[in-house]
DRENTOR-884200 format. One record per residue: x, y, z of N, C-alpha, C in turn. Coordinates in steps of 0.2 Angstrom, whole numbers, plus 2048, in hexadecimal, padded with zeros to 3 digits. Each point is the difference from the previous one (the first is absolute). Layout:
N
XYZXYZXYZ
...
END
This chain:
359
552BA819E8008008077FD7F9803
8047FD8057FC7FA8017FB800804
7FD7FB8007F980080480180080A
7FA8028038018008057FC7FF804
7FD7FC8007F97FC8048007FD806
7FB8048037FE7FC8057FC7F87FF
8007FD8057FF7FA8017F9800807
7FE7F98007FB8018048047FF807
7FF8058048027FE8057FF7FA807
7FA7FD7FE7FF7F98057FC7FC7FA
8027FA8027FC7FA7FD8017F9803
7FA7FD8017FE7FB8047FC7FB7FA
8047FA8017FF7FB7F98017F9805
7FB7FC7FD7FC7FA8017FA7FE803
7FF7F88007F78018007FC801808
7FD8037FE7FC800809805808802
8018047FA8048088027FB803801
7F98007FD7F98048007FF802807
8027F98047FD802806804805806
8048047FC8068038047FE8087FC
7FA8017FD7FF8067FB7FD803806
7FC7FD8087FD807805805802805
8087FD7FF8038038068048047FB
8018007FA8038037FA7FD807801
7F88017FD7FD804801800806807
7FE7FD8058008018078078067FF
8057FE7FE8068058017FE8067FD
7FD7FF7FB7FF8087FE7F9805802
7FB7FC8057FB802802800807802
8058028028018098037FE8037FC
8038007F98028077FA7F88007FF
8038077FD7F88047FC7FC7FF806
7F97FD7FB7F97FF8057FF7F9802
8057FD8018017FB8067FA7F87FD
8018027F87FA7F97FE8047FF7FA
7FE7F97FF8057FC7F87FA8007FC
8038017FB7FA7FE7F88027FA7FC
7FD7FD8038027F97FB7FC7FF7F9
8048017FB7FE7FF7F88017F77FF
7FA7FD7FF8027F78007FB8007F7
8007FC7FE8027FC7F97F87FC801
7F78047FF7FC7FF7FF7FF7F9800
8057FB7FD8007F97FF7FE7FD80A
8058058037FE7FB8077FB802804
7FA8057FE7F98028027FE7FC804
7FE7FD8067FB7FB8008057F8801
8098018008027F97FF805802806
8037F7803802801807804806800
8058017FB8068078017FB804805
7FA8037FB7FC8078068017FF806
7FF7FA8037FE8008058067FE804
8078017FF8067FF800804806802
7FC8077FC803806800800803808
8078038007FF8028087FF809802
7F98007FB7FD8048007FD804809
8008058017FC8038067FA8037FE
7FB8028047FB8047FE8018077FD
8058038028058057FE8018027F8
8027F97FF8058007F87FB7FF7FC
8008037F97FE7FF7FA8007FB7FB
7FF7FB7FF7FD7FA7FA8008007FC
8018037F97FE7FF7FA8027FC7FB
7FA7FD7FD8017F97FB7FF8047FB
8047FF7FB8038017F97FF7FA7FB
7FB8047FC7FF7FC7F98078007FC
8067FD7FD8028027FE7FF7FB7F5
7FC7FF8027FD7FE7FA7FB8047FD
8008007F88047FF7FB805805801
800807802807805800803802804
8058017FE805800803801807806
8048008058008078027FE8087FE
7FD8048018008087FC800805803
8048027FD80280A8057F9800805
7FA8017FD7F88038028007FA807
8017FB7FF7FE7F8804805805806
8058017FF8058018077FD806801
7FF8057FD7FF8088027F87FE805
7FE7FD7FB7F87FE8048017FD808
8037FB8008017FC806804806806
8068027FE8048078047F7803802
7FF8027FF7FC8057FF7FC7FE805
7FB7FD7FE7FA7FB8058057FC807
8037FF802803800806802804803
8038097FD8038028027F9805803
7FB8007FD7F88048007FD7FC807
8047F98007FA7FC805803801806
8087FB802804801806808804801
8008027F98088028008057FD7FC
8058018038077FE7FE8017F9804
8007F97FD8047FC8028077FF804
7FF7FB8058067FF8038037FB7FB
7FE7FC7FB8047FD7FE7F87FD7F9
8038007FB7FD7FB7FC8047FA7FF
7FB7F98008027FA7FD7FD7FE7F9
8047FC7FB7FD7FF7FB7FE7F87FF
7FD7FE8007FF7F77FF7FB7FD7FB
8068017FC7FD7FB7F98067FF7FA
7FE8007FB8058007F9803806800
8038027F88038058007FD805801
7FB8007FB7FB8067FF7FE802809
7FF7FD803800802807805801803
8058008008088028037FF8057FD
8008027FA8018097FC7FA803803
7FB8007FF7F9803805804802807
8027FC8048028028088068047FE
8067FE7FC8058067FF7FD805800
7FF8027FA7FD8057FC7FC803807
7FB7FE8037FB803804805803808
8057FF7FF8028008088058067FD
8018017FA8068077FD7F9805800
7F97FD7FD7FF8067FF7FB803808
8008008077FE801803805804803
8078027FD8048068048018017FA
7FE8007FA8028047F87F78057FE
8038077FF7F78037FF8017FF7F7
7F97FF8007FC8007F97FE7FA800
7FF7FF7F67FF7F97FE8087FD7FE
7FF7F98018057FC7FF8037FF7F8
7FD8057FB8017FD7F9806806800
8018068058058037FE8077FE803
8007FA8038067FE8028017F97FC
7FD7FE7FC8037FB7FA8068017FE
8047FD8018078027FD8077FD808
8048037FD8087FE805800805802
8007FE80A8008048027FD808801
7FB8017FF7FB8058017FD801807
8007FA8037FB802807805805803
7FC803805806804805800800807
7FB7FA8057FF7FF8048017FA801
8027FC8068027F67FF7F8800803
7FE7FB7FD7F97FC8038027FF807
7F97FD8017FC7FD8078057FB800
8017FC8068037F88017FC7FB7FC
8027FB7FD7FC7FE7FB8037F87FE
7FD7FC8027FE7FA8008007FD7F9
8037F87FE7FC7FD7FA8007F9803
7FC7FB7FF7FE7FB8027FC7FE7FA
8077FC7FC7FD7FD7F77FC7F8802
7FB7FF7FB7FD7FB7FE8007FD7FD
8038027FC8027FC7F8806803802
8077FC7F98068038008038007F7
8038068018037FD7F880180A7FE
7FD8058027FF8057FF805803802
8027FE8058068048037FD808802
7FC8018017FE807802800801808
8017F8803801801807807804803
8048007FA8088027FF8008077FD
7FB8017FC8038057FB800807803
8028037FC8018088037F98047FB
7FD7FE7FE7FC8007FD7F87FF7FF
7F88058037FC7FD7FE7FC8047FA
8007F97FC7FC8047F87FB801800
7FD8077FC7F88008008008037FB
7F97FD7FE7FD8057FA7FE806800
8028047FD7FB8068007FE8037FB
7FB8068007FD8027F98058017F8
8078028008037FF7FD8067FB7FE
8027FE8058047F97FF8007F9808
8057FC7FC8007FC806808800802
7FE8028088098028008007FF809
8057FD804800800806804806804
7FE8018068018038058087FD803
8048057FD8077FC801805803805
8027FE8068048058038027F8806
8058018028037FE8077FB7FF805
7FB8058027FD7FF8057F97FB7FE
8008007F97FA7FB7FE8007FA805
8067FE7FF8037F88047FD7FE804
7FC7FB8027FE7FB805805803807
7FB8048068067FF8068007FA805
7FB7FC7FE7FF7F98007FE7F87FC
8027FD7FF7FB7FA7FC8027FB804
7FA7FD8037FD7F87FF8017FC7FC
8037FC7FF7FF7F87FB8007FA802
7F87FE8017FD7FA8017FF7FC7FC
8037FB7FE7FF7FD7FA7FA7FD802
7FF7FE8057F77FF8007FD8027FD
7FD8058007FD8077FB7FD8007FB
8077FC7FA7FE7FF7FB7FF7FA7FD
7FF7FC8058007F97FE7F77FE7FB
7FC8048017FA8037FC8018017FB
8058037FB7FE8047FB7FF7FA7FA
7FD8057FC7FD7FA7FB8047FF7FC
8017FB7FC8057FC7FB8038057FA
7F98057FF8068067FA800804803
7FF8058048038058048077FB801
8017FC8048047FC8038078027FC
7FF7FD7FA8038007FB8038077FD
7FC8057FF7FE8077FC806804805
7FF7FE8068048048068077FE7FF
8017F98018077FE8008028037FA
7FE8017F98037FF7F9801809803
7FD801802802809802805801804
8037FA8058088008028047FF7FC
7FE7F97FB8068007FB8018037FC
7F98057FD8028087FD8068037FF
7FD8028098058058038087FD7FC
8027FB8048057FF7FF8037FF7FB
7FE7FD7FA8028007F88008077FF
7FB8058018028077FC805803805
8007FE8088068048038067FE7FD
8027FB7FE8077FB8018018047F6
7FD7FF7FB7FF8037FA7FD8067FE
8058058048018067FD807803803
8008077FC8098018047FE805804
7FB8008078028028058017F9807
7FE7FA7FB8027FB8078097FF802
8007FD8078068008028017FC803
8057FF8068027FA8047F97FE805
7FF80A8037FB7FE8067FA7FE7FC
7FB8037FA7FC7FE7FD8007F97FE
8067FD7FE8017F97FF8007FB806
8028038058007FA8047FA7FE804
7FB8068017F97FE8007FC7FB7FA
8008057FA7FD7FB7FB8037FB7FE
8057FC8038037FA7FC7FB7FC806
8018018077FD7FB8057F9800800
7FD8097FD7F87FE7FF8007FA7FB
8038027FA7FE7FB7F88017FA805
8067FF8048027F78017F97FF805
7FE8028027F97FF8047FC8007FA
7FD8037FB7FB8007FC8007F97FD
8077FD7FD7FF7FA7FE7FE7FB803
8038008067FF7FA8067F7800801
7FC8067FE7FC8018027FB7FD7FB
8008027FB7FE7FE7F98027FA7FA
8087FF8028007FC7FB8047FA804
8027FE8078027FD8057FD7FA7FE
8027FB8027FC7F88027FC803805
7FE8038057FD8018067FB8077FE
7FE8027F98008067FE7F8800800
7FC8058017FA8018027FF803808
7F88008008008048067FF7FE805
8067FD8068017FD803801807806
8017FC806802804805808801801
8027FD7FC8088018048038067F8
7F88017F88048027FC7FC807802
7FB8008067FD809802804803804
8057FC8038068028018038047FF
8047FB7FB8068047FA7FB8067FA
7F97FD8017FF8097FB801806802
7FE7FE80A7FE8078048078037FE
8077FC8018068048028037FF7FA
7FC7FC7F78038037FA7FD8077FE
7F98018037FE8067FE804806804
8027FF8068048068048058027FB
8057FB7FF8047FF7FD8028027F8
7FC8007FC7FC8017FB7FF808800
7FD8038057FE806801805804802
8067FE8038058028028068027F9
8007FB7FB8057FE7FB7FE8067FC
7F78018008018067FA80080A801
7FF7FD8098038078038038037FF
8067FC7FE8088027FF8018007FA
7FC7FE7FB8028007FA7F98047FB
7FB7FB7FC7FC8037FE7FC7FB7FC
7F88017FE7FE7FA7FC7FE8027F9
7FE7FE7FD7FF8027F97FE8017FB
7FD7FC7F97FB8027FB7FB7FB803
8017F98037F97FE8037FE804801
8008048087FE8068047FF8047FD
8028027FB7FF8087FE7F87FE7FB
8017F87FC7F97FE7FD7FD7FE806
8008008047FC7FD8067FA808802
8048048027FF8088007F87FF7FB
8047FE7FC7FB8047F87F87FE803
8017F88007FC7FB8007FB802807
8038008037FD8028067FB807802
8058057FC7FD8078017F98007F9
8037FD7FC7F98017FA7F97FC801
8047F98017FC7FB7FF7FE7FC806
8028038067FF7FF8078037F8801
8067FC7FD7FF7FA802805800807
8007FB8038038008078068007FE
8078038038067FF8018027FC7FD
8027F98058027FA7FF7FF7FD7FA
7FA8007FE7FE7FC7FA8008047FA
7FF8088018048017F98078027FF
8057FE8068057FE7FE8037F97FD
7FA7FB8018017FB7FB7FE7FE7FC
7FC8057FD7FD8017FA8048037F9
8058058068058057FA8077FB801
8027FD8038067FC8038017FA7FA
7F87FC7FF8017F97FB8048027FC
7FE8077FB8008017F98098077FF
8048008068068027FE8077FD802
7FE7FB7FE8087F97FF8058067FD
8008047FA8048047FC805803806
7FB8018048028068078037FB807
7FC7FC7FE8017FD8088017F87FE
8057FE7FD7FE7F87FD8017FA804
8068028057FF7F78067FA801803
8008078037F98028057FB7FB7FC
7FE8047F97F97FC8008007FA7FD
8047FE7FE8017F97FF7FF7FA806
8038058067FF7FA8067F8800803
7FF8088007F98027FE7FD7FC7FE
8017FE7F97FA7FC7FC8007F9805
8057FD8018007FA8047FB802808
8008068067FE7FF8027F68007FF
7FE8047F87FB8018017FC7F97FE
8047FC7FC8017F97FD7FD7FD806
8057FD8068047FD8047F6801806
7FF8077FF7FA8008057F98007FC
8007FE7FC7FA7FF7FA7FD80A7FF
8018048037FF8057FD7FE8037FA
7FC8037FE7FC8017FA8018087FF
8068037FE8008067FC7FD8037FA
7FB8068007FB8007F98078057FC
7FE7FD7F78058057FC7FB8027FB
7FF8047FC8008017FA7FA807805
8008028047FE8068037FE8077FE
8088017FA8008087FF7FB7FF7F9
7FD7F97FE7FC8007FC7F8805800
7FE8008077FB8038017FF809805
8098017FE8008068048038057F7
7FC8068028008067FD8048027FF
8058037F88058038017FF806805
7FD8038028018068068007FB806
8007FC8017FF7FD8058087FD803
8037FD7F98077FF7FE805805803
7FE8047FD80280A801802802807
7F97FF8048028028068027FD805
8017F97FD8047FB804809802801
7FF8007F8806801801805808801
7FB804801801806803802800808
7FC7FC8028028028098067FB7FF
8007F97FC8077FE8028078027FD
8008037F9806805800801805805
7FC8028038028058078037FF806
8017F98008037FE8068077FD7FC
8048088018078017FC8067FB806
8007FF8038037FD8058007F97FE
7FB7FD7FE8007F88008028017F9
7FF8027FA8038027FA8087FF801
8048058048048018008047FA803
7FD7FF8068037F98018007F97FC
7FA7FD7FC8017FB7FD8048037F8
8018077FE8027FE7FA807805800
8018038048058058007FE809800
8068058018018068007FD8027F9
7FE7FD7FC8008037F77F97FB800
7FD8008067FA7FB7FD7FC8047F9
7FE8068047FF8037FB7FD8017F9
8078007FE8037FE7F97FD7F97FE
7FE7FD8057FF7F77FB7F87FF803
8008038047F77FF8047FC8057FD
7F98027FD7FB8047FE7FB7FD802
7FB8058027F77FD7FF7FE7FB7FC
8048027F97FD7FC7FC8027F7802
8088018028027FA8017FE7FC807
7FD8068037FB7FC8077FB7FE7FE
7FC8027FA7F87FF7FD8017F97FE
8067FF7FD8027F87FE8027FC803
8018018068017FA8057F9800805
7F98058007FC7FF8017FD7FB7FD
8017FF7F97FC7FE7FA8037FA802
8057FE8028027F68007FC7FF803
7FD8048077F87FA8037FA8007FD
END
């Protein structure tokens, strides 16, 4: 069956757009209980942005650590909960920060018209109610979460996102101003998680024309951005990331991503490392799987003096091995995409435990 996705219905892109986020909001002021929840990225506590938010006395504020872990079932059910205990249902949440804060606001805006906890709707299409209106306003760029249909979180038994149509951004902001902050390896960790996406979308047999012609203009933006004459972190290259990660985000909607991500899973659910960087942790050491990818790869990580640690699985436990590569053989979907319908047959635990063991 082919896919059938929704898209964000509005987007406002360029610099000085932040300032158009209180007539944005303003529109939805009526619904629910007549007040916005803004989820922002702890980083801007205390820094101009705050003082920037076009906050009421009305609306809700909340500053999110999202360091060292990632999103979790318990984190959203928690926050649902305590809002909805204090003032109610939102007229609209905004997200503003990195990824992990884009999936916090999805997630959080499904689950205030979905009853229970959020670890029973892990999966496609499971919710049964469309969320609140819901806002993303990225910081960083590279994750494509501002695009995805998709917000992941962890829960007591796996890492898996909240995946449905209605997830989508029904708005996002992209100010490249924004991210003109971020630090040198986030900087970098983020973008290498657009050119993920698009090496595992483009190389596997559900990519197509529409998936290709996203990820061909992300990748022609990643180079420019990383291996360019003009390559670093300029203002014209915060640009081209904000609209390679869209772009980026978009290419693997329509198709799918793959043994990174599914080792990324691992890494992340076990061993807690952040996204982006354990997807270039598993990404160096699978040339066999991915060989121009990480060959250009290698040049990018070269090119920005970048320091990847290896010899890793030297101080991790075989059960440690074990359960890594348990959550990421269950994510049959990227299996089946990077290696075919009979992965099966050529993919085992045990063949996952060894491609842990290359880090």
């Amino acid at each position: 069956m082919h896919k059938n996705f929704k898209g964000i219905e509005k987007t406002v892109f360029g610099r000085g757009s932040f300032s158009q986020l209180g007539s944005i909001v303003d529109e939805q002021r009526g619904e629910n209980d007549r007040f916005v929840l803004y989820l922002v990225d702890n980083y801007f506590k205390g820094k101009k942005l705050e003082g920037r938010l076009p906050a009421t006395k009305e609306d809700i504020v909340r500053f999110i650590d999202v360091d060292p872990e990632e999103p979790t079932t318990k984190q959203i059910d928690d926050l649902r909960d305590s809002v909805k205990n204090t003032k109610g249902t939102p007229a609209a949440v905004v997200g503003i920060g990195g990824g992990s804060i884009m999936d916090i606001a999805k997630a959080v805006s499904l689950m205030f018209t979905n009853e229970g906890s959020s670890v029973k709707y892990q999966g496609l299409n499971l919710i049964k109610n469309p969320g609140i209106y819901h806002i993303g306003v990225p910081t960083i760029s590279g994750t494509g979460a501002e695009v995805s249909m998709t917000a992941v979180l962890t829960g007591p038994e796996k890492k898996l996102g909240l995946k449905c149509e209605w997830t989508v951004f029904n708005q996002v902001v992209l100010d490249p101003d924004l991210i003109a902050s971020v630090p040198r390896d986030k900087w970098f960790y983020t973008g290498m998680d657009t050119y993920i996406h698009c090496i595992e979308s483009r190389d596997g047999i559900l990519n197509n024309a529409y998936s290709t012609a996203f990820g061909d203009q992300s990748l022609a933006l990643c180079r420019d951005i990383y291996l360019g004459d003009h390559s670093g972190q300029t203002p014209e290259n915060d640009e081209k990331l904000m609209v390679a990660s869209l772009m980026g985000g978009l290419s693997l909607t329509y198709s799918e991503v793959g043994i990174v991500h599914a080792m990324s899973y691992g890494l992340s659910k076990i061993l807690g490392e952040k996204h982006c960087y354990a997807n270039c942790l598993a990404f160096q050491h699978l040339a066999d799987y991915y060989p121009e990818g990480v060959k250009e790869f290698s040049e990018m990580v070269r090119k920005h003096n970048i320091t990847l640690p290896k010899g890793l699985s030297k101080n991790w436990s075989e059960d440690t091995i074990t359960a890594m590569a348990n959550v990421a053989i269950r994510l049959e979907h990227m299996w089946n995409h990077a290696i075919g319908t009979d992965w099966k047959t050529k993919i085992s635990v045990d063949t996952v435990k060894d491609l842990f063991r290359r880090l």
